[in-house]
C-alpha positions in Angstrom: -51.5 -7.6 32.7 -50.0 -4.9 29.9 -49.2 -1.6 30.3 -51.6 1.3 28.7 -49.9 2.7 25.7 -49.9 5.6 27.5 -49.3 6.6 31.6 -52.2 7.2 32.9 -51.3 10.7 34.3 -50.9 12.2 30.9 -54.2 9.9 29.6 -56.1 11.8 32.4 -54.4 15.2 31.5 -55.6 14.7 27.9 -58.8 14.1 28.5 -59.4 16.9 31.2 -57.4 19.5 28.5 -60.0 17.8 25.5 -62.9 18.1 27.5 -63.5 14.0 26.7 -66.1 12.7 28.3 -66.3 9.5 26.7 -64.0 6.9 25.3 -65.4 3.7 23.4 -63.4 1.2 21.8 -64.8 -0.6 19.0 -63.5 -3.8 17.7 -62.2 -4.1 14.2 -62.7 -7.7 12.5 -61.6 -9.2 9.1 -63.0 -12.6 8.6 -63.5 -13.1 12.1 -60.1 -12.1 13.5 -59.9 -9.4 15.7 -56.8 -6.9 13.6 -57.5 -4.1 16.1 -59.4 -1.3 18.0 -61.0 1.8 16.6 -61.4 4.4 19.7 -63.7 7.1 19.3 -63.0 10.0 21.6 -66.5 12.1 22.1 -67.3 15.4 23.6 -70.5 14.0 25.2 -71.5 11.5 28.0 -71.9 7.9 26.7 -75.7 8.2 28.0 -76.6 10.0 25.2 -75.6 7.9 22.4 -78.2 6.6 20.2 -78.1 3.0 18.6 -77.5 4.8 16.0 -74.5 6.2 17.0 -72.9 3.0 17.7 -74.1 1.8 14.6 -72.3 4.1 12.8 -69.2 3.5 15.1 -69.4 0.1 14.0 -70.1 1.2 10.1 -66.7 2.7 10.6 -64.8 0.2 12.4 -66.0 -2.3 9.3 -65.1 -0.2 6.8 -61.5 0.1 8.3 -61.2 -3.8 7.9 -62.6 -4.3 4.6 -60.0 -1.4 3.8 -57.3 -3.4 5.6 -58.1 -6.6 3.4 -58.2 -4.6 0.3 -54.7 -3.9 1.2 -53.8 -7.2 1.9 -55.3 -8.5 -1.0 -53.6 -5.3 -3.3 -49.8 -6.3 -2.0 -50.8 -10.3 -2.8 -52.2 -9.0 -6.0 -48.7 -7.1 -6.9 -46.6 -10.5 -5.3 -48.9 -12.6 -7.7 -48.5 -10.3 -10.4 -44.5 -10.4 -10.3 -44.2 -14.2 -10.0 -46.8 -14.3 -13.3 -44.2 -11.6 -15.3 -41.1 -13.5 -14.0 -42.9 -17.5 -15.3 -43.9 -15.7 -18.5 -40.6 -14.2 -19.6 -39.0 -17.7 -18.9 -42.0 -19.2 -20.8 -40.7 -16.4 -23.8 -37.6 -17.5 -23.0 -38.2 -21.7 -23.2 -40.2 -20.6 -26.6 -37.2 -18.8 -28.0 -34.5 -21.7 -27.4 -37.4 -24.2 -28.4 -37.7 -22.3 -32.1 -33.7 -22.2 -32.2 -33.4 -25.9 -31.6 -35.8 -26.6 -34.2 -34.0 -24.2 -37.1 -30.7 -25.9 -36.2 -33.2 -29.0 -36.5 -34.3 -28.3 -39.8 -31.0 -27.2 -41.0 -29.8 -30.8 -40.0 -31.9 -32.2 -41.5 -32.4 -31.2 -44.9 -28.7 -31.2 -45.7 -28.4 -35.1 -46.1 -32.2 -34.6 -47.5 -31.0 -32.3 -50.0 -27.6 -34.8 -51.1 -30.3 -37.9 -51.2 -32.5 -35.8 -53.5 -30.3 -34.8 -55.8 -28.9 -38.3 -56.2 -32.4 -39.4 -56.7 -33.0 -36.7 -59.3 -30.1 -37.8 -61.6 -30.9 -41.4 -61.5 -34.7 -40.5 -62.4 -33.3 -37.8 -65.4 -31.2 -41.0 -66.3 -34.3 -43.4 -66.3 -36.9 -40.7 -68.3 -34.1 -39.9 -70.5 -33.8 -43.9 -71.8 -29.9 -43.4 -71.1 -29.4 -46.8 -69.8 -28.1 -47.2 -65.9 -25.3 -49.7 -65.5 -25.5 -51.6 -62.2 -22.3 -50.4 -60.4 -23.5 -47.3 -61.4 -26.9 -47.2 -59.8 -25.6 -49.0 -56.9 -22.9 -46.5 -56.5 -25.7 -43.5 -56.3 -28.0 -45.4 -53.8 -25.4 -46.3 -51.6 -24.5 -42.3 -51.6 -28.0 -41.6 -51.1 -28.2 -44.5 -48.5 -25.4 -43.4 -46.6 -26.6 -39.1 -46.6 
C-alpha cells in the first residue's frame, strides 16, 4: 500500500479548518489511459449532489485531458517542426553544392567544346571559301579537334 501525499493528521486538520465536507476524486483519461485524478473539494455533503453535478465534474476532468494532449501534441508539433527546418536547410544545402557541381560541369565541358568548334569553324570558312584543304592539313585540325 502507498502512503497519502499527505499525513493524515494535517488532511483532517484541513478539512476541519475548510469546513470540507466532501472530497471526490474524479478520474482523468486520454485515450483510455488513466494520466491522473482531478479532486474536487466541496463545501456540502455528497448527498446533495445532482447528476448534474457530477457531470460537470466529469466535463472538467475531460477537458483537463484533452488539454493535456493538446500539450503533448504542441511539444511533438515543435520536435516535428525542428527536425523539418533542420532536413530542409540540408536539402538547401545538397541543392547548392548540386548547382556548384554542375557550373564547374559546364565549365568543363565547354572548354574542349569551345577548342573543337573553333577548329571546326576554320576548316568550314576554308571549305565555303573554295581555298582548297590539303590532307595533312585537315587531318592535322581533326586530330586537334579529336583529341579536345
Amino acid at each position: 500500500a502507498t502512503e497519502p501525499v499527505i499525513p493524515k493528521a494535517i488532511a483532517e486538520y484541513l478539512q476541519t479548518s475548510l469546513n470540507i465536507k466532501t472530497a471526490i476524486n474524479v478520474p482523468v483519461n486520454s485515450k483510455d489511459t488513466l494520466i491522473g485524478v482531478v479532486t474536487f473539494l466541496l463545501f456540502e455533503n455528497a448527498h446533495t449532489l445532482t447528476s448534474n453535478d457530477y457531470d460537470l465534474m466529469q466535463i472538467f476532468a475531460s477537458e483537463i485531458a484533452i488539454g493535456l494532449e493538446n500539450a503533448k501534441l504542441l511539444d511533438t508539433y515543435q520536435v516535428l517542426l525542428k527536425e523539418l527546418k533542420t532536413k530542409n536547410s540540408q536539402l538547401e544545402d545538397y541543392a547548392q553544392k548540386e548547382r556548384d557541381i554542375m557550373d564547374i560541369l559546364g565549365h568543363e565541358l565547354r572548354t574542349p567544346i569551345t577548342i573543337v568548334r573553333n577548329y571546326l569553324s576554320v576548316l568550314l570558312d576554308k571549305l565555303r571559301s573554295g581555298n582548297p584543304i590539303e590532307p595533312n592539313e585537315l587531318s592535322e585540325f581533326l586530330d586537334k579537334a579529336y583529341k579536345s
